[in-house]
TORMIKE-167961 format. One record per residue (C-alpha): residue number from 1; residue in three letters; chain; x, z, y. Coordinates in steps of 0.02 Angstrom, whole numbers. Layout:
REM TORMIKE-167961
ATOM    nr   rest   kette        X        Z        Y
ATOM   NUM    ALA       A        X        Z        Y
...
//
This chain:
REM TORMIKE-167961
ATOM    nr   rest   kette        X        Z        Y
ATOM     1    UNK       A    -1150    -1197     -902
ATOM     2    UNK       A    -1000    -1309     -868
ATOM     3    UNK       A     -904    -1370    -1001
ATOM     4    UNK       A     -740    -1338    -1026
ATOM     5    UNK       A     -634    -1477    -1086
ATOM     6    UNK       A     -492    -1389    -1228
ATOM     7    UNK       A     -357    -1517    -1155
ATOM     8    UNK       A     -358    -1405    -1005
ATOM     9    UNK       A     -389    -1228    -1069
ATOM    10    UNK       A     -273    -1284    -1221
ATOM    11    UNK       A     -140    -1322    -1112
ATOM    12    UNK       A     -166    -1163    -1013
ATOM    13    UNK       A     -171    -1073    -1159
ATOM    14    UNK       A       -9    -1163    -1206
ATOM    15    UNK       A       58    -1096    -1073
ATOM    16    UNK       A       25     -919    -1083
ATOM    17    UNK       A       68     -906    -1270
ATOM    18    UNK       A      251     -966    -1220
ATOM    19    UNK       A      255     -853    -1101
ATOM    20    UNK       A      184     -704    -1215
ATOM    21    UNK       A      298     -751    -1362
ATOM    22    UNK       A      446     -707    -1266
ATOM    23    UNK       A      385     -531    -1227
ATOM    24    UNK       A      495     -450    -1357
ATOM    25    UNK       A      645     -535    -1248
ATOM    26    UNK       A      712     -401    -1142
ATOM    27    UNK       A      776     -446     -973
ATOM    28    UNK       A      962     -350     -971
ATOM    29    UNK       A      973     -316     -815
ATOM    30    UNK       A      807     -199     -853
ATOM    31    UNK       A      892      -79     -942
ATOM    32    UNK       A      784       42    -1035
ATOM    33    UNK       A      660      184     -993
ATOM    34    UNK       A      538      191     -856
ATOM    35    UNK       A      574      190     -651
ATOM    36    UNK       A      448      299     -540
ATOM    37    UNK       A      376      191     -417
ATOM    38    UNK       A      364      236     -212
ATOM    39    UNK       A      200      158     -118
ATOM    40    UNK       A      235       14      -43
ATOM    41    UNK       A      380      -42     -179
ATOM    42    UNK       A      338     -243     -230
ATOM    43    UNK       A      382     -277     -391
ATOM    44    UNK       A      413     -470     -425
ATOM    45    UNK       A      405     -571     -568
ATOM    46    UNK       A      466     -769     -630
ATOM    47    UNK       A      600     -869     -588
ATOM    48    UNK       A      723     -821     -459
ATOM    49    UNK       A      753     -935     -326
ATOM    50    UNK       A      883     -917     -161
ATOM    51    UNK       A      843     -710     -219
ATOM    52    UNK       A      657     -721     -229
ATOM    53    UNK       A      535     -706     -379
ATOM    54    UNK       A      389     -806     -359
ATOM    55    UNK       A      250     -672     -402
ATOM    56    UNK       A      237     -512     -330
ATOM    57    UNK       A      111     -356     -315
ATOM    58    UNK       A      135     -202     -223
ATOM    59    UNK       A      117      -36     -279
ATOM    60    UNK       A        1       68     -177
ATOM    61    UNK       A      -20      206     -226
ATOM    62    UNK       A       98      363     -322
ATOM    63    UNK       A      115      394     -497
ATOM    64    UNK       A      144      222     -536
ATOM    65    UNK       A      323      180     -634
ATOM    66    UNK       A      382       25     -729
ATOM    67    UNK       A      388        6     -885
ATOM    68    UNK       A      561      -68     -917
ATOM    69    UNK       A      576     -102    -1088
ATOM    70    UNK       A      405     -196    -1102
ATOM    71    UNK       A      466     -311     -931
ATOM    72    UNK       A      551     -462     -927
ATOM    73    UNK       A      553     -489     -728
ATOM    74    UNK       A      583     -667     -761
ATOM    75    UNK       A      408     -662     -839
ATOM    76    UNK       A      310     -509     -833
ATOM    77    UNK       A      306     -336     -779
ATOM    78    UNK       A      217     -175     -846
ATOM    79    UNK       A      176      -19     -737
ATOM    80    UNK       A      100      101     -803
ATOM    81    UNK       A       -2      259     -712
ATOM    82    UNK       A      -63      402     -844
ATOM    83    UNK       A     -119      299     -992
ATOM    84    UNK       A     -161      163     -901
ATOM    85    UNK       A      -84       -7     -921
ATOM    86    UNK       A      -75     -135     -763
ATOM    87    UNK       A       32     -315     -819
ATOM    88    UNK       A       76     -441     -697
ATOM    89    UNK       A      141     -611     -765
ATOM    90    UNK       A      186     -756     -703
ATOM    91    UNK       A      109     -926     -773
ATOM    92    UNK       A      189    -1093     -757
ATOM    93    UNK       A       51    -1250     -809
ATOM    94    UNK       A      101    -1390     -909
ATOM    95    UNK       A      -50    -1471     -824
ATOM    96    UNK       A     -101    -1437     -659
ATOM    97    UNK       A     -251    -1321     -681
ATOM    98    UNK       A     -377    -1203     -564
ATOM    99    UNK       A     -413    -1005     -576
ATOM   100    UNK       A     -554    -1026     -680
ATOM   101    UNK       A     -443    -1119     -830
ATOM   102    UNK       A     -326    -1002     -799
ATOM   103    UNK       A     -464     -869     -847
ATOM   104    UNK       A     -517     -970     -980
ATOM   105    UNK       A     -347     -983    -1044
ATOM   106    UNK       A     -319     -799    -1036
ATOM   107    UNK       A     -490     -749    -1116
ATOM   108    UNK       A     -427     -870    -1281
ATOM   109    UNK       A     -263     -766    -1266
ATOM   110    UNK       A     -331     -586    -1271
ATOM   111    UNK       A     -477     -644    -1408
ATOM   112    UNK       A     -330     -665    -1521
ATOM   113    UNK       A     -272     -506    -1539
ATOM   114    UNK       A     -450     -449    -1599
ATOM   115    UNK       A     -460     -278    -1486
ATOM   116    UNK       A     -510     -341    -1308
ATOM   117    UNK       A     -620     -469    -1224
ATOM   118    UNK       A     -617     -547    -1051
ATOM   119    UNK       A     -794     -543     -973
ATOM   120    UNK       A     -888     -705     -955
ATOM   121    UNK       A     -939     -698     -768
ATOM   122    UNK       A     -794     -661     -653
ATOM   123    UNK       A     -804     -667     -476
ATOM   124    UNK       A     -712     -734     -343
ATOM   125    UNK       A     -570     -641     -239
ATOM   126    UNK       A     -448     -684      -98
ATOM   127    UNK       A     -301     -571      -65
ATOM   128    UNK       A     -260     -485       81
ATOM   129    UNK       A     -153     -661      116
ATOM   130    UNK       A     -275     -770       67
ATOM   131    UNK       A     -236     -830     -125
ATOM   132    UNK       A     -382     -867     -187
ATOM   133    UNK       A     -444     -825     -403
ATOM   134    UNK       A     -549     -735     -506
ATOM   135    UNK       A     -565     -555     -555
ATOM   136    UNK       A     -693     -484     -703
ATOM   137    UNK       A     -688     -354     -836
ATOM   138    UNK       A     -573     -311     -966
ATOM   139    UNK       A     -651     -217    -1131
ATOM   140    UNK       A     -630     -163    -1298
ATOM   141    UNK       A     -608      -38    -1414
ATOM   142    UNK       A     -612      129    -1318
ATOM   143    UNK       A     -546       44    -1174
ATOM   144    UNK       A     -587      -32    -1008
ATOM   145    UNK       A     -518     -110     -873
ATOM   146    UNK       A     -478     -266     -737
ATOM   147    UNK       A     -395     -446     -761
ATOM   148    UNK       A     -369     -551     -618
ATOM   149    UNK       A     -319     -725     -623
ATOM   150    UNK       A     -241     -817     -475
ATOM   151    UNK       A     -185    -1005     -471
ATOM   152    UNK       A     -100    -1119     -323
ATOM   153    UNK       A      -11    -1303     -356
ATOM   154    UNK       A      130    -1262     -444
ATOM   155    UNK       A      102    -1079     -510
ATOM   156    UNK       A       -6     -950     -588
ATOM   157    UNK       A      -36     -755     -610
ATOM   158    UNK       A     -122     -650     -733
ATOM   159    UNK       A     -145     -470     -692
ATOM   160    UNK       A     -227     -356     -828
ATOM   161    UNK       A     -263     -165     -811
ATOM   162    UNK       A     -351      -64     -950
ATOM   163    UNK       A     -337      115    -1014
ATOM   164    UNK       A     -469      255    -1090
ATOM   165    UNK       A     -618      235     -998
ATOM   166    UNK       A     -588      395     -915
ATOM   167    UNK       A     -427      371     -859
ATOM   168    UNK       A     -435      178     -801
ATOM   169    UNK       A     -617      264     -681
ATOM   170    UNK       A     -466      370     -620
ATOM   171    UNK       A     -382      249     -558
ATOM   172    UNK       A     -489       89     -546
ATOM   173    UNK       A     -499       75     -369
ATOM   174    UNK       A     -290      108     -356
ATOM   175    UNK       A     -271      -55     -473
ATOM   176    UNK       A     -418     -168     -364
ATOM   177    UNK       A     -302     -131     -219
ATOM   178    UNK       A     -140     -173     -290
ATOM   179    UNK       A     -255     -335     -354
ATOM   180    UNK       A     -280     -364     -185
ATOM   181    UNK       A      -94     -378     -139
ATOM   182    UNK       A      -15     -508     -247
ATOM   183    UNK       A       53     -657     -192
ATOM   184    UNK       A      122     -820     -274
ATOM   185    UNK       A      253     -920     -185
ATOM   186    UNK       A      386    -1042     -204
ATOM   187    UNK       A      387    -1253     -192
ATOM   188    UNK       A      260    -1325     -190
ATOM   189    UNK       A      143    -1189     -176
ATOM   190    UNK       A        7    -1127      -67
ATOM   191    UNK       A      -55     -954      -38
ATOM   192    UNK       A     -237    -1017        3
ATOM   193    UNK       A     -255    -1136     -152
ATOM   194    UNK       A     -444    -1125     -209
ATOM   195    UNK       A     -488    -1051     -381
ATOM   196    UNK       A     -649    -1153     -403
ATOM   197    UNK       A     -735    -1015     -490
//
């Protein structure tokens, strides 16, 4: 088993934390209530630059909407399909750091809360353009689900997806596909950046 230095995962825990504890910040321009999604709509998250967010996932499926008043697009961004929950955020390192930090980072994260756990053995993935991280399971009290972890030079993402255990089989191979499609750029960045699982 490789160990895992806290300098790094601390830091990458850091991170997310900052980024978590501004969740209750709502992004005005949101507005409130929820928007009904079309396939094919990309939803993008972080900080905008000449009109672009750096992180973005398309929808691929109907019967997806956002979640408006738990998104922050300069952040994070909520869909939600039944009673299924899907997050995408974006994560900026104080440290330069790989997908599997990243996942360690995140596992800390959702530990604290008490209710969920990462899984200990995720896999690799590549996207359907070639950005390399980690995806495993999601689990805890009466729910189940995804998280995904992607990182490249400059930038992270974090996608989580868990629901009833019914509901998230409903729906599991709708959220493995939208997985599939994110994509992280901006300066500095590459799309093919290994995640060293």
């Amino acid at each position: 088993m490789a160990r895992v230095r806290w300098s790094e995962t601390g830091l990458v825990a850091l991170a997310l934390l900052v980024l978590c504890a501004g969740m209750p910040l709502l992004d005005l321009a949101l507005g409130s209530g929820r928007r009904q999604l079309a396939p094919g709509t990309i939803v993008s998250v972080g900080t905008e630059s000449d009109g672009v967010r750096p992180v973005a996932v398309t929808v691929t499926h109907n019967g997806w909407v956002l979640n408006k008043g738990n998104s922050s697009l300069s952040g994070y961004a909520q869909l939600h399909s039944a009673d299924v929950v899907f997050n995408l955020s974006v994560v900026i390192p104080l440290v330069p750091f790989d997908a599997r930090e990243l996942w360690d980072g995140l596992a800390r994260i959702v530990a604290i809360g008490g209710r969920t756990r990462l899984g200990t053995r995720p896999r690799p993935i590549t996207t359907a353009h070639g950005l390399s991280g980690l995806i495993g399971t999601l689990t805890g009290r009466g729910r189940t689900g995804t998280a995904a972890v992607y990182a490249t030079d400059t930038l992270g993402a974090t996608v989580t997806a868990a629901g009833p255990p019914v509901a998230f089989q409903n729906v599991a191979a709708q959220v493995e596909a939208m997985v599939r499609t994110v994509t992280i750029s901006g300066p500095g960045t590459s799309q093919t950046s290994e995640g060293r699982p």
